[in-house]
VEXDREN-2710 file (C-alpha; in Angstrom, 1 decimal):
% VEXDREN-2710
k/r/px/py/pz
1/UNK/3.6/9.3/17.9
2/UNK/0.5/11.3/18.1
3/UNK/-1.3/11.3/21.6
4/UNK/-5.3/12.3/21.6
5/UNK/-6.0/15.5/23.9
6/UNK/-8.8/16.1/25.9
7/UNK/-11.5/17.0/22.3
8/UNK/-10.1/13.7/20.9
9/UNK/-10.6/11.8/23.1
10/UNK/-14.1/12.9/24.3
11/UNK/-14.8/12.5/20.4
12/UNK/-13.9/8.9/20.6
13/UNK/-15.6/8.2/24.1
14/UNK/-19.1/9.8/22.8
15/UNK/-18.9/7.3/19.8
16/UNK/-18.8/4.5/22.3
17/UNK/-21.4/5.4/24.3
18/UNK/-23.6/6.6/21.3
19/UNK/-23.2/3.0/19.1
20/UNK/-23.8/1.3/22.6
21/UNK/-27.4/2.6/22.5
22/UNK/-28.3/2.2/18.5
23/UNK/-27.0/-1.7/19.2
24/UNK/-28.9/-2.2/22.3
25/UNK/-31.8/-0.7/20.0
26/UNK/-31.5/-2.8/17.0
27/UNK/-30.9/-6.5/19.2
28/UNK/-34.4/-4.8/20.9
29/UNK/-36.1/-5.0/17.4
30/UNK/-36.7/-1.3/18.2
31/UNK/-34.4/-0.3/14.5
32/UNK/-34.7/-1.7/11.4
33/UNK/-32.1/-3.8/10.0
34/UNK/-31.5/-0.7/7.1
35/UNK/-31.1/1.4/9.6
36/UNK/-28.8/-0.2/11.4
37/UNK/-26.5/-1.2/8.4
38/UNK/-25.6/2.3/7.9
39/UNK/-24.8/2.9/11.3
40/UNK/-22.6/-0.5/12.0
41/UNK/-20.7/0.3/8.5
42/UNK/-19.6/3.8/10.2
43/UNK/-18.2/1.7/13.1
44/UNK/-16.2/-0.5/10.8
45/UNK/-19.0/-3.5/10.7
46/UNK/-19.9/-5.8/8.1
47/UNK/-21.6/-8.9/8.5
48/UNK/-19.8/-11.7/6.2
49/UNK/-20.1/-15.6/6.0
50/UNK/-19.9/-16.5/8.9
51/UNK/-19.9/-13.7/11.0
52/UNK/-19.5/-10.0/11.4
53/UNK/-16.3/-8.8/10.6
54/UNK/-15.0/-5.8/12.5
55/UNK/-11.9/-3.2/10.9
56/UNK/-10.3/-1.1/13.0
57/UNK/-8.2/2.4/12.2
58/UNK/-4.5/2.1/12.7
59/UNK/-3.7/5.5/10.8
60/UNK/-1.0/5.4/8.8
61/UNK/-0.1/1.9/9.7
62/UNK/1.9/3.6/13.2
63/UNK/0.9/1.6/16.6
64/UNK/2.4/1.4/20.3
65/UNK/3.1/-1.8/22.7
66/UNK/0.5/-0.6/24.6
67/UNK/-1.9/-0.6/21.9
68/UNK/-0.7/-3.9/20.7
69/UNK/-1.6/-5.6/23.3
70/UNK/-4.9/-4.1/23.5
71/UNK/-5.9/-5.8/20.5
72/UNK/-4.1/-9.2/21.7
73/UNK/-6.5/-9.0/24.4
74/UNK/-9.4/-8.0/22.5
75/UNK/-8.7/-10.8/19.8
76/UNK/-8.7/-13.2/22.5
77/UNK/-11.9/-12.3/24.6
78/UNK/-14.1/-11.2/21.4
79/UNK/-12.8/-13.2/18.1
80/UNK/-10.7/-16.6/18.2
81/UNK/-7.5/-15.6/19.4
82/UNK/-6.4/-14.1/15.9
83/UNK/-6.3/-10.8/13.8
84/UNK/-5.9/-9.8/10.3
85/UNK/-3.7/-6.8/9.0
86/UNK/-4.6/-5.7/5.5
87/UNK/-3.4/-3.8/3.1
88/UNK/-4.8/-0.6/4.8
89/UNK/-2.9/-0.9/7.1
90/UNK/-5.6/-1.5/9.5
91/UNK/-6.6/-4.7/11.6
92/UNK/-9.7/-7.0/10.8
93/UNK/-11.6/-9.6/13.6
94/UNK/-13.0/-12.2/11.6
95/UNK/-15.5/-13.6/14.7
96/UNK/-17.1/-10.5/16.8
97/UNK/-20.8/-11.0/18.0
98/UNK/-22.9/-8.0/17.7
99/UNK/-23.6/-7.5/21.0
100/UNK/-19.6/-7.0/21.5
101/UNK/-18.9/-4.6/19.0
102/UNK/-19.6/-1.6/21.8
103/UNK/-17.4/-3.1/24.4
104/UNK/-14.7/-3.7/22.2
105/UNK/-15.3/-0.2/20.9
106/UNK/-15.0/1.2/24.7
107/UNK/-11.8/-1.2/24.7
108/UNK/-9.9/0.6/22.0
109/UNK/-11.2/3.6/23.4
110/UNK/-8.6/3.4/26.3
111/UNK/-5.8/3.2/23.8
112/UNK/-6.8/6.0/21.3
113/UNK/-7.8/3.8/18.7
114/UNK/-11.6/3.4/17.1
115/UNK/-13.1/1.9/14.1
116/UNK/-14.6/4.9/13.1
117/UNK/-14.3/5.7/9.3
118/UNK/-13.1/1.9/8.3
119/UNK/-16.0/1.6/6.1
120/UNK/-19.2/3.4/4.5
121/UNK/-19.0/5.8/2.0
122/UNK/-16.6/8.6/3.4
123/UNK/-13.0/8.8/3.8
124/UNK/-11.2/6.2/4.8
125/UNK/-7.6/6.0/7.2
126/UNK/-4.9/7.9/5.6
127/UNK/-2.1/5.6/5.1
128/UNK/1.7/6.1/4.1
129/UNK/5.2/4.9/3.8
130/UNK/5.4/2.1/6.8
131/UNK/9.7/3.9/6.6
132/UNK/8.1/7.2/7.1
133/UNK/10.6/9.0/9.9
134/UNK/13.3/6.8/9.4
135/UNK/14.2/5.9/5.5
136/UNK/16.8/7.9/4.3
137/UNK/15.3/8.6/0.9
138/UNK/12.6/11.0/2.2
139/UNK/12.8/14.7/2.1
140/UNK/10.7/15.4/5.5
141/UNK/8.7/12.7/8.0
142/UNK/5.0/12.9/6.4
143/UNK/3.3/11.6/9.4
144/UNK/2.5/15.1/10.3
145/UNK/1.1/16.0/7.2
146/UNK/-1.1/12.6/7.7
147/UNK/-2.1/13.6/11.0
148/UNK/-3.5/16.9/10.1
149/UNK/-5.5/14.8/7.3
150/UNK/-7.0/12.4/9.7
151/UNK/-8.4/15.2/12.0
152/UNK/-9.9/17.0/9.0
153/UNK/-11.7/13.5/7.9
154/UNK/-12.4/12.0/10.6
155/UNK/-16.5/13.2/11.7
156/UNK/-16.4/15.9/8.1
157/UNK/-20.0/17.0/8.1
158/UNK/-20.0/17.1/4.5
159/UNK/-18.6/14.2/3.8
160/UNK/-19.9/11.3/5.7
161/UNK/-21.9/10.2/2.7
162/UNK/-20.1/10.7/-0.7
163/UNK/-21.1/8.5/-3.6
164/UNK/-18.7/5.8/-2.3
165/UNK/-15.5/5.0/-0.3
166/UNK/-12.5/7.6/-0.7
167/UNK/-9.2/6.6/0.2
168/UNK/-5.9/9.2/0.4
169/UNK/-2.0/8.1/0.3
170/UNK/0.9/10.4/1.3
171/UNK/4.4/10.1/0.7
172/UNK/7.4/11.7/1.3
173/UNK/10.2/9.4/-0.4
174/UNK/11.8/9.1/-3.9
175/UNK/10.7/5.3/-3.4
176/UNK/6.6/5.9/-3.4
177/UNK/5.9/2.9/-1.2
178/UNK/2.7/4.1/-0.2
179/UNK/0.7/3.2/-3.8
180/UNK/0.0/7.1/-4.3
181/UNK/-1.0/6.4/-7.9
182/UNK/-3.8/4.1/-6.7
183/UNK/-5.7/6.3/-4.6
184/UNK/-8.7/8.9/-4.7
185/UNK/-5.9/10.9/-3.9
186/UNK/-2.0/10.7/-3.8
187/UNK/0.2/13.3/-2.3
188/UNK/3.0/13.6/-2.7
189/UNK/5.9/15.9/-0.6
190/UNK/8.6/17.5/-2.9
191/UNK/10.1/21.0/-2.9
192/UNK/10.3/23.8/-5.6
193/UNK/12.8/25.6/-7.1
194/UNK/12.8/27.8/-3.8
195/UNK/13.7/24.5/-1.5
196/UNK/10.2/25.1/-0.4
197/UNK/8.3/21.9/1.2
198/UNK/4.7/21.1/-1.1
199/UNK/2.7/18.7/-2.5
200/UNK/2.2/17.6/-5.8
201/UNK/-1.6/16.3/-5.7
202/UNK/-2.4/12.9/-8.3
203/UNK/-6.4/12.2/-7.9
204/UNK/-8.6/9.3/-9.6
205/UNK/-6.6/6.1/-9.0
206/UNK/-8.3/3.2/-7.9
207/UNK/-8.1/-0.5/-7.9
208/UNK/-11.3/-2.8/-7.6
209/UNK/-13.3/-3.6/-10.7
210/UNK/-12.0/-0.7/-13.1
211/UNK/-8.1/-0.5/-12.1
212/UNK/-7.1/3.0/-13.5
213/UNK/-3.6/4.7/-12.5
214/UNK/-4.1/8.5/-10.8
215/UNK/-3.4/11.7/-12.7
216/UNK/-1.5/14.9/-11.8
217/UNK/-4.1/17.7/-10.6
218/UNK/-1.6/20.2/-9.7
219/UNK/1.8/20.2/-9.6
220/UNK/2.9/21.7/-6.9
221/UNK/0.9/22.9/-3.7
222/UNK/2.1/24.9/-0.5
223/UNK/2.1/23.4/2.7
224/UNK/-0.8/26.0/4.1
225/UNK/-3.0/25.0/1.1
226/UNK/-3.2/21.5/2.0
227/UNK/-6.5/21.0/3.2
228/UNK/-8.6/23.4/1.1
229/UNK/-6.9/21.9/-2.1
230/UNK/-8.4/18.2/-0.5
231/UNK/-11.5/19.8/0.7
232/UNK/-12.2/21.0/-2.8
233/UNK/-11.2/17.9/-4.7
234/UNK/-13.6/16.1/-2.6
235/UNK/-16.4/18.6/-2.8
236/UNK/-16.3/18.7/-6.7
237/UNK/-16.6/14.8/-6.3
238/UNK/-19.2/14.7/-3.7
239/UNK/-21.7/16.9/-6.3
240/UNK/-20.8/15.2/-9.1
241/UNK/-19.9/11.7/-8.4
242/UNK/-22.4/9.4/-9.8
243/UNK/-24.9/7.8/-7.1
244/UNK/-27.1/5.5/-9.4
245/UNK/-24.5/3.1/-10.0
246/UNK/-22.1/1.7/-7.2
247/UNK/-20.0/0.5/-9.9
248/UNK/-19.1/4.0/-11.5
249/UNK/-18.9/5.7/-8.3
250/UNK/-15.6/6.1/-7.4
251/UNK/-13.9/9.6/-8.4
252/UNK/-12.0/8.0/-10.8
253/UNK/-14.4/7.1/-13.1
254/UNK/-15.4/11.1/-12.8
255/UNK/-12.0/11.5/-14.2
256/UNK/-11.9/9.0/-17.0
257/UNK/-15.8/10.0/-18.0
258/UNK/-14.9/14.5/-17.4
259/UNK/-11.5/14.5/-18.4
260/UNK/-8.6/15.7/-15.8
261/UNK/-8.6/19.0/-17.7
262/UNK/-12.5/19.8/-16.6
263/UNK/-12.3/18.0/-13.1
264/UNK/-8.9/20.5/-12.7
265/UNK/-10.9/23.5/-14.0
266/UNK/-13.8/22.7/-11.1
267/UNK/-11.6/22.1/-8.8
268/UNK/-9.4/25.1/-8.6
269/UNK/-13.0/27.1/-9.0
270/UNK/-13.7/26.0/-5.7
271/UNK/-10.4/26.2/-4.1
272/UNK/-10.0/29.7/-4.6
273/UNK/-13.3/30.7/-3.1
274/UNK/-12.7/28.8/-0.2
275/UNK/-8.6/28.9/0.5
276/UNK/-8.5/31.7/2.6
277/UNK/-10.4/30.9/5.2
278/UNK/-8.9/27.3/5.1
279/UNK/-5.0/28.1/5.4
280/UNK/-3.2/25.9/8.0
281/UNK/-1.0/28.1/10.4
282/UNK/2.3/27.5/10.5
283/UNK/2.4/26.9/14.0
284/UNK/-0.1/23.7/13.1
285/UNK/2.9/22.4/11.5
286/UNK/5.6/23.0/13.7
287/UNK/3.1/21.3/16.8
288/UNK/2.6/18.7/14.7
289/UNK/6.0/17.9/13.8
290/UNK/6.7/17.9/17.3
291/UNK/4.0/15.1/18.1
292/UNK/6.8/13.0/15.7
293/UNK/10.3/13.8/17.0
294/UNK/12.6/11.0/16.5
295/UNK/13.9/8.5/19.5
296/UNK/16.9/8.6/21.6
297/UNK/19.1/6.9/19.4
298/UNK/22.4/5.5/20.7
299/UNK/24.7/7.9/19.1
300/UNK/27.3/5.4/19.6
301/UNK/25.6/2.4/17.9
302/UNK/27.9/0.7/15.5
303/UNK/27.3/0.2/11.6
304/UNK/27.4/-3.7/10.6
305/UNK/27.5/-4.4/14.5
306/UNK/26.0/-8.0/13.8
307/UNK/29.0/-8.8/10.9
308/UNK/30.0/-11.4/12.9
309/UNK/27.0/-13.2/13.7
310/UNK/26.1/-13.0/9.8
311/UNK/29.8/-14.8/9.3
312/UNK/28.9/-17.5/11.6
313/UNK/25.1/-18.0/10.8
314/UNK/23.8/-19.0/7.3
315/UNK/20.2/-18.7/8.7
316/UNK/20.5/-15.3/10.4
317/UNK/22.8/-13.9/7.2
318/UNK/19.8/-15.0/4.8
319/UNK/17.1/-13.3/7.3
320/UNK/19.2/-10.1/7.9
321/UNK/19.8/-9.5/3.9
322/UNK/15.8/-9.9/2.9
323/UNK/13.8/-9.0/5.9
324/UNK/16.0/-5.6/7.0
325/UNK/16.5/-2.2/5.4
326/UNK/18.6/0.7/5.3
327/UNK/18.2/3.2/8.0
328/UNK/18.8/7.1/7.8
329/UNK/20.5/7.0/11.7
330/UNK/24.1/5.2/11.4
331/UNK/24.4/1.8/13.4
332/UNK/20.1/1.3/13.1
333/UNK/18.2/-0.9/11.1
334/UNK/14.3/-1.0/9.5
335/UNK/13.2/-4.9/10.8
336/UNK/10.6/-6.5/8.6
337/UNK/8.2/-9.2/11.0
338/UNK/6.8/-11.5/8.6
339/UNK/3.3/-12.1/8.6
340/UNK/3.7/-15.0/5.5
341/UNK/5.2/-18.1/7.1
342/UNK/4.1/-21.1/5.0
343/UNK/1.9/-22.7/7.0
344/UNK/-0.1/-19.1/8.1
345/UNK/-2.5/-17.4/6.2
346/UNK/-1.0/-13.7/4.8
347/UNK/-1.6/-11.2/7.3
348/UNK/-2.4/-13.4/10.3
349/UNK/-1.2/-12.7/13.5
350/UNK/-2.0/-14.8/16.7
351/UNK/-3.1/-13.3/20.1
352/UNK/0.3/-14.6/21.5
353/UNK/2.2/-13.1/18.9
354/UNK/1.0/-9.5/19.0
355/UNK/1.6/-9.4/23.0
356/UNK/5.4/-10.6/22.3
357/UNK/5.7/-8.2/19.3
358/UNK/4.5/-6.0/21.7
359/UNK/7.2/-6.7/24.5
360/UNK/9.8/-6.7/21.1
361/UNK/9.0/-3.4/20.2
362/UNK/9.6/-1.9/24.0
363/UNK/12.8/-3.9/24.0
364/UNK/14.2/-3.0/20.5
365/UNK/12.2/-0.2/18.9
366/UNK/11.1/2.7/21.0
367/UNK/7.6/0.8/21.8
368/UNK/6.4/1.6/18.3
369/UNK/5.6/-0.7/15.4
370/UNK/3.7/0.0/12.0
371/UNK/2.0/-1.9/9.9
372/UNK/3.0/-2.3/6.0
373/UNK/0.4/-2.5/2.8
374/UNK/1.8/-5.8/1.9
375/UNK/0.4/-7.4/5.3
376/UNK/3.5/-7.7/7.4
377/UNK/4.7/-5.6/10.1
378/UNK/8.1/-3.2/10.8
379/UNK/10.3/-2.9/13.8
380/UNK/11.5/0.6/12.5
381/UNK/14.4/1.7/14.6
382/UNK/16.6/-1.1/15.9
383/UNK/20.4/-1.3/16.9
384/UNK/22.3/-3.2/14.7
385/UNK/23.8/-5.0/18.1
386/UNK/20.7/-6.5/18.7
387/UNK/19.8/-8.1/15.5
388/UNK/21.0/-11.4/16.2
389/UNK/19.2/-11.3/19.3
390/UNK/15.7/-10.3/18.0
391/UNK/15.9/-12.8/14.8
392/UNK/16.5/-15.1/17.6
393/UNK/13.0/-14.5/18.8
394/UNK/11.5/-13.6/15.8
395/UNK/12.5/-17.0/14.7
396/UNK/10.9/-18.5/17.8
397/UNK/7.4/-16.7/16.8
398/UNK/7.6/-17.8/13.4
399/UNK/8.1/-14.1/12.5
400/UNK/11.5/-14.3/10.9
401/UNK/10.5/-16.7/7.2
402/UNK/12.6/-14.5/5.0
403/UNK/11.0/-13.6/2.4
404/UNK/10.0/-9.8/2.2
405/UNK/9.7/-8.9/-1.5
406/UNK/10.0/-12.5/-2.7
407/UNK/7.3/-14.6/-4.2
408/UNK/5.8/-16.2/-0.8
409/UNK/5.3/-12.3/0.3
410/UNK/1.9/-12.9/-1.1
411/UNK/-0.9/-10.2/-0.6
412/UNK/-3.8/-12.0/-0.2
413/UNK/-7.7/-11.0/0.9
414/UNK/-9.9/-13.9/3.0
415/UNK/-11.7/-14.9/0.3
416/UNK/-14.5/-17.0/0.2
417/UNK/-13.1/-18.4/3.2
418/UNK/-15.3/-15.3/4.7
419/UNK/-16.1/-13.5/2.7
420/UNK/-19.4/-13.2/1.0
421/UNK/-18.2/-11.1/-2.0
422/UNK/-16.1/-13.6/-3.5
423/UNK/-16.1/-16.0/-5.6
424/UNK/-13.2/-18.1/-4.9
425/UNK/-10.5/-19.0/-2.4
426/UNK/-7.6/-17.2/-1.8
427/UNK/-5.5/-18.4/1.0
428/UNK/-5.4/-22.1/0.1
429/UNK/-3.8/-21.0/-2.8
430/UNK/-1.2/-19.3/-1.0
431/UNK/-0.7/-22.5/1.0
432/UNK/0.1/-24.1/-2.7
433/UNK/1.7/-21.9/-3.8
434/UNK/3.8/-21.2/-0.5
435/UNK/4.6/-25.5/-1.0
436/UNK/5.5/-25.1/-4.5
437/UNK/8.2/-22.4/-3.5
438/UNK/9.6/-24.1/-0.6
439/UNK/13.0/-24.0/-1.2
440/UNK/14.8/-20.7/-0.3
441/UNK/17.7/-20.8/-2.6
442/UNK/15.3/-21.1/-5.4
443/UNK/13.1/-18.5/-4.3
444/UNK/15.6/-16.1/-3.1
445/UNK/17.2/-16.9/-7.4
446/UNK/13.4/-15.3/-8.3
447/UNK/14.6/-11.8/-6.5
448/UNK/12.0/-9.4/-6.1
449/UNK/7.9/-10.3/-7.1
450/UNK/4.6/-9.7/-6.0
451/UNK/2.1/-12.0/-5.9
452/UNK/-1.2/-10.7/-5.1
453/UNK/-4.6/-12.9/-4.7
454/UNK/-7.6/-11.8/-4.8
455/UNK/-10.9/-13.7/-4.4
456/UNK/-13.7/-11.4/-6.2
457/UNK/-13.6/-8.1/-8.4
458/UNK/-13.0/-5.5/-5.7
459/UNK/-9.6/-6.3/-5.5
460/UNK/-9.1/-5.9/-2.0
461/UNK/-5.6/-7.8/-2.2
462/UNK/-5.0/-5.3/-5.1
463/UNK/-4.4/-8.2/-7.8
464/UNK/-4.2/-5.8/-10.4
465/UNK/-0.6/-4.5/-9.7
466/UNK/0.4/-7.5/-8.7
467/UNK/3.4/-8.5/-10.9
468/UNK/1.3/-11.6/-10.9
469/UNK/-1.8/-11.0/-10.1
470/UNK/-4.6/-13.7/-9.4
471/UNK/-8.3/-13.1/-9.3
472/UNK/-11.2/-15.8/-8.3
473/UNK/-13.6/-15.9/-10.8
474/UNK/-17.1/-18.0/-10.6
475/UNK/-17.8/-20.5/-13.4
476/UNK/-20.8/-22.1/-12.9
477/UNK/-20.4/-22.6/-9.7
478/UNK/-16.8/-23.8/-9.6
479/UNK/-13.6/-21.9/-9.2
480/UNK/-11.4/-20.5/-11.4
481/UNK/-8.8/-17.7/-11.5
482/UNK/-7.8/-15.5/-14.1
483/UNK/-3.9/-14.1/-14.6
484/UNK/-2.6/-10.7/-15.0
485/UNK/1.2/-10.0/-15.3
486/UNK/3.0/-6.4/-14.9
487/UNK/1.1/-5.1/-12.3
488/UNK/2.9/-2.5/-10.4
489/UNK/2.1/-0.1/-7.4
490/UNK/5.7/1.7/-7.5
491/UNK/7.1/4.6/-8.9
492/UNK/6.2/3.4/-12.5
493/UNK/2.8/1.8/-11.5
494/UNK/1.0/-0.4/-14.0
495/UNK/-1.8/-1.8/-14.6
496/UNK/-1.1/-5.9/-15.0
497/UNK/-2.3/-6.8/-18.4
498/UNK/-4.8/-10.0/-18.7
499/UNK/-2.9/-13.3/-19.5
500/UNK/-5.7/-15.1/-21.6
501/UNK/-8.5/-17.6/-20.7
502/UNK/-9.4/-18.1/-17.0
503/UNK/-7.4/-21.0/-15.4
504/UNK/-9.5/-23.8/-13.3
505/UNK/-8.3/-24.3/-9.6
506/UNK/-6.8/-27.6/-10.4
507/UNK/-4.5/-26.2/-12.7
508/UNK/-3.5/-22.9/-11.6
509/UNK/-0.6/-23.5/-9.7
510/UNK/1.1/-25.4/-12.5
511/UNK/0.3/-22.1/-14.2
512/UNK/2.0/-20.1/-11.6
513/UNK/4.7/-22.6/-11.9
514/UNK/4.9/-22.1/-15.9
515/UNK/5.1/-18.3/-15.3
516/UNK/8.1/-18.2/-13.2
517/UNK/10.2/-21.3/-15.5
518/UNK/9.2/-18.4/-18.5
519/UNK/10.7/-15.6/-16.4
520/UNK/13.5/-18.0/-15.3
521/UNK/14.5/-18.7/-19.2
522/UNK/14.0/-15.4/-20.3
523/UNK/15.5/-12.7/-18.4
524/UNK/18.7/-11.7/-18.8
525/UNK/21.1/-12.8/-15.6
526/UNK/19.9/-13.3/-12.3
527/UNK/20.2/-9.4/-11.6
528/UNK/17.5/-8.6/-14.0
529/UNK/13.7/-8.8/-12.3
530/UNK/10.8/-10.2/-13.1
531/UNK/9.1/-7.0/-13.3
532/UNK/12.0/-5.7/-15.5
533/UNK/12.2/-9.5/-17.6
534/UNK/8.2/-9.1/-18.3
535/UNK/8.2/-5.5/-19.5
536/UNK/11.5/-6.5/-22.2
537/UNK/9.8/-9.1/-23.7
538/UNK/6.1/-8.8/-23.0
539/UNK/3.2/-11.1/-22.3
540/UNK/3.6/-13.6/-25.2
541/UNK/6.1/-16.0/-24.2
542/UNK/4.2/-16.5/-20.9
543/UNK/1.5/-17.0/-22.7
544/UNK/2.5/-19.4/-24.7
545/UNK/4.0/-21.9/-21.5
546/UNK/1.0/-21.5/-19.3
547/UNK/-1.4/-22.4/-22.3
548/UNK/0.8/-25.0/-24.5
549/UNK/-1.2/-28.1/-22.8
550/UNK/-4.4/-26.3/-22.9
END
């Protein structure tokens, strides 16, 4: 795990003491409420229903015990003894005062963590793969490569006001499960012909109001060119990108309204006048790789070590076949923690919980734990021996519900709940829908589907690649949702396609309901998904069940 040295941490320490001040000067009435906006959004600050709401970095989803319990304690003396991961992979409070923002700043501070960079228009954390390290379809760790990203970002000169937000993926695996395809920029690490490690750089996806799937800028980049190439992608977009309309902001409609051909023409303009002076050393890399050496695994740890418990214990055989993966080290396991038991909203996490996760991921996992785009958290590097033993307390935190990929695994933003954006709730319609599937055996017999709910147009619960997707919409004053299906953010992402008419909240978990009997009587054996089911036979027969008494 990367540790800060001395110029990071001075960085991070002069932030504190610097948004102390412009606070103390705003609740002083000595700067303007404009003023101040700007400055609170560059420390991760907006100010919602009920209260401001504060976002914190976790970059690329990878946090220690230590830090862990730092925001268990901050949760509990700031907010209301709760947090929020999102699909960021950062953290959200829900309840901060104004006046506490600062101290919980100089809080984080002691634990190399900020909120700089968690909103405004500049670029946002760098996520990637929450397997990164440790899955064994990956050609190299790219943590490293993320690393080096986040310095460049973080406090750019040129870049602290783009035309709007700007968010960058990386991944490393034949599995893309960090949703490359839907960001400003995706990169992806391959090799070429040579066996030589690059990139192959996608720019222009984007969810939100105009969904739109990236597009291949160049196909394959060396390792030292990684930064220029970014610096000039985001240069090309900073001139151009449009700043009269919010809505059309985003580098991706550049794309769409240019063409990729022009945007690629500009692009490698600027990159060779500035690559030179830009290349990364390889030294950079080979210290950075080293900030990410794997643990001291048990070099005798056993594969299928807890068979027998799985023989003996329905419960615990369930839980270890939905919410663990495969691990590259024999006799380890990749531990899903659950962040969507039916009676919590997705993503929440009590004080309580994140100091035991904490003491869970000294015990089983190295101290380390990351943070997923799907709102739930990973225990990467545990030994198969003690699996019955950590489901065992998982279970006992209600962080065991096994349902990982399944239809309760629901991705779901706050809503107008708390949110001031949206239109319509969100997480009491998880809670239906979360009562509607409550029997395991029925929705384990569903297999893999995303449900993704989002309460206004900029997506943040990224409803659009949901395989079903659900967005609030406002009618008048009441709420109603409208229906996509198809949505994916995987290796063949997709863009869900519109169902029909909106659906009113009275009715749309019956229509959720009428959705999966469709995919039930239509696919072909219980093997075949519903991702796989919809794209055979296409929108029509759900359709024509979810509208038949309409």
């Amino acid at each position: 795990m990367y540790q800060y040295n001395d110029n990071d941490q001075t960085l991070i320490n002069e932030r504190v003491t610097q948004f102390r001040d412009q606070t103390q000067r705003y609740l002083n009435g000595d700067m303007g409420e404009d003023e101040f906006r700007t400055l609170r959004l560059m420390n991760g600050v907006y100010i919602q229903i009920h209260a401001p709401m504060m976002r914190i970095a976790i970059p690329y989803g990878l946090l220690s015990a230590a830090q862990l319990r730092t925001l268990a304690s901050i949760s509990r003396k700031y907010d209301k003894g709760y947090a929020h991961f999102t699909t960021r992979q950062n953290l959200q409070l829900n309840w901060p005062t104004i006046e506490s923002i600062p101290d919980i700043l100089a809080d984080l501070a002691k634990v190399q963590m900020h909120a700089i960079q968690t909103s405004g228009n500049c670029i946002r954390n760098t996520t990637s793969d929450h397997f990164a390290g440790v899955t064994p379809d990956e050609i190299t760790d790219p943590r490293p490569y993320c690393e080096i990203i986040r310095q460049w970002t973080t406090f750019h000169p040129e870049f602290s006001y783009l035309p709007r937000k700007f968010k960058i993926a990386v991944s490393s695996s034949a599995q893309d499960r960090a949703a490359t395809q839907l960001h400003d920029i995706g990169v992806h690490v391959i090799k070429n012909s040579s066996g030589d490690c690059g990139f192959r750089i996608l720019v222009g996806g984007g969810l939100g109001r105009t969904p739109i799937i990236g597009t291949e800028i160049r196909p394959f980049l060396a390792q030292k060119d990684l930064l220029s190439y970014l610096e000039a992608i985001v240069r090309i977009y900073n001139l151009n990108g449009r700043r009269d309309n919010k809505y059309k902001a985003r580098i991706k409609i550049l794309v769409r309204e240019e063409g990729i051909d022009k945007i690629r023409a500009q692009v490698e303009a600027e990159w060779l006048r500035i690559k030179d002076g830009m290349e990364i050393p390889a030294q950079t890399f080979i210290d950075m790789q080293a900030q990410f050496l794997p643990p001291a695994y048990d070099t005798n740890a056993q594969e299928n070590a807890s068979l027998i418990q799985a023989e003996n214990n329905p419960e615990f055989a369930t839980w270890l076949q939905h919410n663990t993966a495969t691990h590259k080290v024999t006799g380890y396991r990749i531990v899903f923690l659950s962040l969507k038991a039916p009676d919590s909203p997705p993503g929440d996490i009590l004080a309580g919980q994140l100091d035991a996760v904490a003491d869970l991921a000294d015990a089983y996992s190295f101290g380390e734990i990351r943070s997923t785009h799907r709102q739930n958290l990973v225990l990467a590097d545990v030994n198969q021996a003690n699996l019955y033993s950590l489901w065992q307390k998982l279970s006992a935190l209600k962080l065991a519900t096994p349902n990982i990929g399944t239809a309760t695994d629901i991705i779901c933003c706050p809503g107008l709940d708390f949110c001031n954006l949206a239109n319509a709730t969100s997480i009491d319609i998880t809670h239906e829908i979360n009562q509607a599937l409550d029997n395991l055996d029925y929705l384990h017999d569903l297999g893999e589907l995303n449900i993704n709910i989002s309460g206004c147009m900029n997506g943040c619960a990224h409803q659009s690649v949901g395989h079903i997707g659900i967005l609030g919409v406002d009618k008048k004053g009441a709420e109603w949702y409208q229906i996509t299906l198809g949505g994916s953010s995987a290796n063949t992402a997709a863009i869900g396609q519109k169902l029909g008419a909106s659906i009113s909240k009275a009715n749309i978990i019956a229509a959720i309901k009428a959705i999966l009997a469709t995919y039930i009587e239509q696919r072909e054996g219980s093997e075949e998904n519903f991702l796989d089911t919809f794209n055979r036979v296409g929108i029509t027969p759900f359709k024509e069940k979810v509208y038949a008494n309409h």
